[in-house]
N, C-alpha and C positions, 0 to 999 in steps of 0.2 A: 371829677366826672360831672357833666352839664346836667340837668334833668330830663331832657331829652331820653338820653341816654339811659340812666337810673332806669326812666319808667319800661324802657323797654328791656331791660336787662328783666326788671322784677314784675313780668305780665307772666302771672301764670300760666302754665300747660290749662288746666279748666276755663279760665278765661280766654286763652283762644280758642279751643276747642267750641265753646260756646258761641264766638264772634264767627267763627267756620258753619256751625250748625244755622245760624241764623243769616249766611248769606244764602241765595239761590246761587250765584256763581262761587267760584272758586276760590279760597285762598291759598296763596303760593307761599310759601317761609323758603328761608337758606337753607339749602340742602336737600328740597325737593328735587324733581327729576327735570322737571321745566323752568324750575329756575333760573336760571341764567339766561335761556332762549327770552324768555318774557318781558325779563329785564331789559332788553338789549333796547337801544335806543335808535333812533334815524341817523343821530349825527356820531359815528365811529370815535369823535376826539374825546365825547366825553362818557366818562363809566363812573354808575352809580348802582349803588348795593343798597337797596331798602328793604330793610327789615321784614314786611309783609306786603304783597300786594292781591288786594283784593279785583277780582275779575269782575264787576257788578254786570248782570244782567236786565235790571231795570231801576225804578227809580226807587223803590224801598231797600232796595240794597246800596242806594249811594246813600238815601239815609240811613241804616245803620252801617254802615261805613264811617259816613263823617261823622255822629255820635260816640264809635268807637273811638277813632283817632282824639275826639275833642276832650272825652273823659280819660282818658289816660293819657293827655299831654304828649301823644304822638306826633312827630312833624308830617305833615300831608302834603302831598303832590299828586297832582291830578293829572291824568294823560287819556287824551283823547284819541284820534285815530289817524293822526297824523306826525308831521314833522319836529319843530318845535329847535331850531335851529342850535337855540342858548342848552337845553339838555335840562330846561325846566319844566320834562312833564315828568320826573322823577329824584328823588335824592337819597340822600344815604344816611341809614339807618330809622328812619321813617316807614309812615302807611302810603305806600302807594295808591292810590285811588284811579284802576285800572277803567274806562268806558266802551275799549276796542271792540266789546263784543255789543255794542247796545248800536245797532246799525240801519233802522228801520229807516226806509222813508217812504213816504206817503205823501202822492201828489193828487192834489185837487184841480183837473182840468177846467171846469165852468169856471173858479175862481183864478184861475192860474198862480194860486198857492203851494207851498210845500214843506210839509213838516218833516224835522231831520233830524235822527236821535246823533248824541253826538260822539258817536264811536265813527259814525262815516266818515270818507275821504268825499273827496271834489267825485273822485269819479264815480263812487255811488249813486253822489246825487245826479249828474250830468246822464248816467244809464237811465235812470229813474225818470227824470224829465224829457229826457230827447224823446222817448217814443210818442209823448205828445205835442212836439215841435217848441219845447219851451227850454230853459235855462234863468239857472239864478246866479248873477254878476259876482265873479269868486276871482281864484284867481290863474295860473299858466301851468301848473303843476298835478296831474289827475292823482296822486297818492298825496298829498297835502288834505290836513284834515281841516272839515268841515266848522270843528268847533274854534281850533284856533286862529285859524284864518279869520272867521268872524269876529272874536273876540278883540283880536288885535286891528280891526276894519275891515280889509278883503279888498287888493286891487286887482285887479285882470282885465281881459279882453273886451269884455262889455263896459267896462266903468267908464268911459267917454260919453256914452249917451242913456247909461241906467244907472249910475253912480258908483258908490262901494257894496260891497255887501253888507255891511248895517244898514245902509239906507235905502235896504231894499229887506230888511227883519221888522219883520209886524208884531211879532211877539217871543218871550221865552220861555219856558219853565226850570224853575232855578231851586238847586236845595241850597239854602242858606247854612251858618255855622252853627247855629242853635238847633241846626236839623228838621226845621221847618222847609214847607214847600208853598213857593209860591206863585203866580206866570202875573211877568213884569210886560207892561206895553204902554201906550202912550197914556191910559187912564186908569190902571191897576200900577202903583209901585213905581209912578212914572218919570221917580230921581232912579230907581234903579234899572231902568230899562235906557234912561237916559246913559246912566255910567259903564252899559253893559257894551255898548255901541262905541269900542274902541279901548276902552278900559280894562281888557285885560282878563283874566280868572281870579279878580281881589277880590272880586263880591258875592261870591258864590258857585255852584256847581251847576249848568246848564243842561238838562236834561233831553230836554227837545227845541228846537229852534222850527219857526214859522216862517218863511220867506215869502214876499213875493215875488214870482216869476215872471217872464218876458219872450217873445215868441224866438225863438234860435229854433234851426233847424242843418242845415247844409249853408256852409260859410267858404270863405275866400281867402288864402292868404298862406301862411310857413313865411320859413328864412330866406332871405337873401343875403349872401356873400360876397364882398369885396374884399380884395387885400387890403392890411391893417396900412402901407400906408396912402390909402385914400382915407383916411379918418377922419382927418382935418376936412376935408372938403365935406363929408357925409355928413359929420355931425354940424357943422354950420349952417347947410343946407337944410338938417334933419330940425333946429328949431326956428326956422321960417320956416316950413312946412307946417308944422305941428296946429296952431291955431288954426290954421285956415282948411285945414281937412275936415269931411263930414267925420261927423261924432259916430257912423257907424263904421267909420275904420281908425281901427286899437296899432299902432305901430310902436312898437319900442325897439330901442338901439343895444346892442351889447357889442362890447370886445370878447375876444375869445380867442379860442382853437380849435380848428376845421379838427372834429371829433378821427380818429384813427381806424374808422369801423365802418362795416357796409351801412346804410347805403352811400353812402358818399366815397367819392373815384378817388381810388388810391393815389396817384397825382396829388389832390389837395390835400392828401393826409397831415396833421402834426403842423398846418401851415396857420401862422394867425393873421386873424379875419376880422372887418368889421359888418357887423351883419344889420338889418333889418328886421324883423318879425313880424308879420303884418297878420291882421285876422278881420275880415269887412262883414260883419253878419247883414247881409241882404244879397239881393240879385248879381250872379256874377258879371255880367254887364257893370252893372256899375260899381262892383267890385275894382271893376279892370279900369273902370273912366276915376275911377278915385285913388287911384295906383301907378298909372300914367305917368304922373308927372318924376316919379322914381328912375323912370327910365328916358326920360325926357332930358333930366339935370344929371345925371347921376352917370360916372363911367359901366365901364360894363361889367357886369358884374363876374368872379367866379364861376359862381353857381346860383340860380335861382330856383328854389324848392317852392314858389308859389304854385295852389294849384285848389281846386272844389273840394272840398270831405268836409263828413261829418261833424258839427260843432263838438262833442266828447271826441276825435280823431285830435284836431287842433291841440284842446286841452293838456291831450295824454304825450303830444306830438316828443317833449323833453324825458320822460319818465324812463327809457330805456336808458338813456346817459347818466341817468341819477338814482343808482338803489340804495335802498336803506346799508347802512354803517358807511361807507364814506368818511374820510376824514371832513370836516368842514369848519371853515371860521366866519365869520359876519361879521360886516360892517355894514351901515345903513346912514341915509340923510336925506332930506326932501331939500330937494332942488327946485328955485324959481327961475332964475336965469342961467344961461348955460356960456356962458363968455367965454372967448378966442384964448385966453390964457388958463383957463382951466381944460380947456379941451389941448390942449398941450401937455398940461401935467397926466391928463389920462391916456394918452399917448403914449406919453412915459413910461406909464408901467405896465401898461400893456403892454412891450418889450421886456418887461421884467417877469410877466407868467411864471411864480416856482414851479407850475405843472400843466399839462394842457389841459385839465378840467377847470382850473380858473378862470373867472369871469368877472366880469362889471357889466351892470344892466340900469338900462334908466326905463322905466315903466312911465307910460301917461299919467296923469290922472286929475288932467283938467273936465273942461265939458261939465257933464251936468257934478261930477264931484263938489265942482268949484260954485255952482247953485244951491248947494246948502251952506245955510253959515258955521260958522266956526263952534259956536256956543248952542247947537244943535246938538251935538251927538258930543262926546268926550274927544272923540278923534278932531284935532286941532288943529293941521296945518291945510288949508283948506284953499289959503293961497296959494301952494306949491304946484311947480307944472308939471314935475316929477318926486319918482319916487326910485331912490338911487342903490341899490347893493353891489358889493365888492362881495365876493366867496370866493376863497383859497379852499380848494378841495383838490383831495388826491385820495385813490386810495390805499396808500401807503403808510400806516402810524408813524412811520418816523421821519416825514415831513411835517409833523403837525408843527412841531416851531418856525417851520420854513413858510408856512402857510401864514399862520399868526403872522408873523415878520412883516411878512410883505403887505397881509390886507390893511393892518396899523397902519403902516406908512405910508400907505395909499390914500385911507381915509385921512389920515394926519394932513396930508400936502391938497387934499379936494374939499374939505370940512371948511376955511375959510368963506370958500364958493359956497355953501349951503343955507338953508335956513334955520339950522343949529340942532333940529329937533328929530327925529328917525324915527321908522315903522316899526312898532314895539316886535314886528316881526322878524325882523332884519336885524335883530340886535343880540350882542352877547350878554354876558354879567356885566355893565360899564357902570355902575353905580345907580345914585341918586341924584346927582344934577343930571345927568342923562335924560333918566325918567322926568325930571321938572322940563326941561327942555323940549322934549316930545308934546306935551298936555299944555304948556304957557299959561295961557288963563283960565285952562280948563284945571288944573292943576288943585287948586283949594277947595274947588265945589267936590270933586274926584274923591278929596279927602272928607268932605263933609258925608258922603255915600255911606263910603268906607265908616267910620264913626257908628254911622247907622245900622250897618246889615253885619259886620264884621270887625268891632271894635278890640279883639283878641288878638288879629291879625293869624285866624287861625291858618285863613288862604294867602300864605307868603312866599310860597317859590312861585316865583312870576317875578316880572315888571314890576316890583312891590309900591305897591300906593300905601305909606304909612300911616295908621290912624292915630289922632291927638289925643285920642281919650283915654 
């Protein structure tokens, strides 16, 4: 029996009772009434059973929480209010370290600032901000959280001309392992606010997040669909386009399947598609004069869902096709060049779809992304012009090996094509050369952080950045 294990076998009835009495939120054990509900995770393939999960409602409760766990040798996992694709905001037999319910944000219009507890999703914050015509650079998805999206960079819609979402974080407030609290920025703690900006949840627990924001208000853009086989011509065309478009229009490419549900005409139902995604945050005039040439070069399409709404409208635009438990698999890769013989082999399997909720998406995230350097922030691949995922999703548990199967083999046969290293977002359990691969030369300093704030490695289900000490 591991010690893990041991310690939670042999925790007292009074000492939880006591770690209960001393939270303000809840603690949940097995065999409670909510239990299971709580547990339950975004992505349906993976199920984990933790020991205790504590509901923290503010920041004295994540420290004694992480005190708790640290002193009794508890394994911890931290879940914020979002996705978390790998099934790393929880494990089994551990303290869960719940933040869903810590959801405040608070927007500062003179400064066009916004501080964001980090139980929020995208869409919280997006409600928050739009009323005063701003947004903070995130990413496509309005139920994706707040804190891991961050943590792990943040690509989206705006990152072409505002960058990622770290490089739009001014500051964080972090409880570390030792149970201290401290707020990390460029001149307070500023290896760890460096490491914070891409690196992951190694270094600590983020309690509130600072961004700066950017004027978004009413934007331009949705899906466009063509049949899958124009792909070859679309995606060829799609990266000579790409540099030379203004930086206020976000276009990404997926394969896919014309979804089976209103509103889209039963006709295209079940039918695979290659589509466009376009989102212009400025004047729909020049929305349309930056969009042009799509229809210019390009056959006719399907269906084109292009049209004005609301910048949080855009954001939320996929959330109906995507609810929590789904089966899901990941594969990820940042992509520099997009060559005739890899747009072949994605071709490929995009004819192989084990279900019509599969997909492969190549997200921008050139423009101003690619104006910061490399050895700025942790997040590393900075020369890349994309940012690539393959997701096998069904909601059916027993395709999940069908799904697996496929995304593997997909990434197996495109992964050549890549720049080796992936968005710790987009990623499964794949080891530790993985993780070296994603960080390159950010990689040692990552470890040197780590050493510092969390040399126990008490924060290890994640992306784990190993400490030497």
């Amino acid at each position: 029996m591991n010690t893990l294990v041991k310690n939670r076998t042999f925790l007292s009835e009074a000492a939880l009772a006591d770690f209960a009495l001393r939270l303000r939120g809840d603690l949940i054990r097995e065999g409670d009434a909510d239990y299971d509900e709580v547990r339950q995770l975004y992505n349906g393939m993976i199920d984990k059973r933790p020991f205790l999960i504590a509901r923290c409602t503010n920041v004295t409760d994540v420290i004694t929480a992480v005190n708790f766990g640290r002193e009794n040798n508890l394994l911890i996992a931290v879940r914020g209010g979002g996705h978390n694709g790998a099934g790393l905001g929880s494990c089994d037999d551990g303290l869960l370290i719940d933040l869903s319910q810590m959801k405040n944000v608070q927007v500062d219009s003179e400064q066009r600032t916004v501080r964001v507890q980090p139980g929020s999703t995208q869409g919280d914050m997006d409600q928050a901000t739009h009323k005063y015509g701003l947004a903070v650079p995130a990413g496509i998805v309005a139920s994706t959280g707040v804190a891991g999206l961050t943590l792990g960079g943040g690509h989206g819609y705006l990152s072409r001309k505002h960058g990622l979402t770290i490089d739009n974080l001014l500051e964080a407030d972090v409880v570390l392992a030792d149970g201290s609290f401290v707020t990390a920025n460029k001149t307070q703690h500023s290896d760890l606010f460096w490491a914070l900006r891409g690196g992951g949840g190694n270094f600590g627990i983020v309690t509130s997040f600072v961004f700066q924001a950017h004027p978004a208000h009413t934007i331009y853009g949705g899906p466009i669909f063509w049949d899958i086989a124009h792909t070859r011509q679309i995606m060829q065309w799609y990266r000579d386009f790409l540099p030379q478009a203004p930086e206020e229009l976000s276009t990404f490419i997926g394969l896919k399947t014309m979804p089976s549900a209103a509103p889209f005409p039963e006709e295209l139902w079940g039918k695979k598609v290659c589509a466009l995604i376009s989102c212009y945050n400025g004047p729909t005039e020049d929305a349309k004069a930056a969009m042009q040439p799509i229809y210019d070069n390009l056959p006719t399409p399907l269906l084109d869902g292009s049209a004005e709404m609301p910048y949080p409208a855009m954001q939320a635009l996929f959330d109906p096709l995507l609810p929590k438990g789904l089966q899901w698999y990941w594969k990820g890769d940042f992509v520099k060049e997009l060559h005739d013989e890899v747009i072949d082999v994605h071709l490929e399997f995009a004819h192989k779809f084990p279900s019509p909720q599969s997909l492969m998406h190549l997200y921008p995230i050139d423009g101003a992304v690619q104006r910061v350097g490399s050895g700025e922030t942790a997040w590393n691949h900075r020369d890349a012009t994309w940012s690539m995922v393959i997701c096998g999703i069904d909601s059916d548990p027993g395709q999940a090996e069908a799904l697996a199967t496929w995304a593997k083999a997909y990434w197996q046969a495109v992964h050549p094509y890549t720049l080796g290293g992936a968005y710790i977002n987009f990623m499964m359990e794949e080891g530790q050369e993985r993780i070296k691969a994603t960080y390159g030369d950010n990689y040692e300093r990552l470890v040197s952080v780590k050493n510092r704030y969390d040399p126990q490695n008490v924060f290890r289900v994640n992306q784990n950045i190993k400490p030497t000490v």
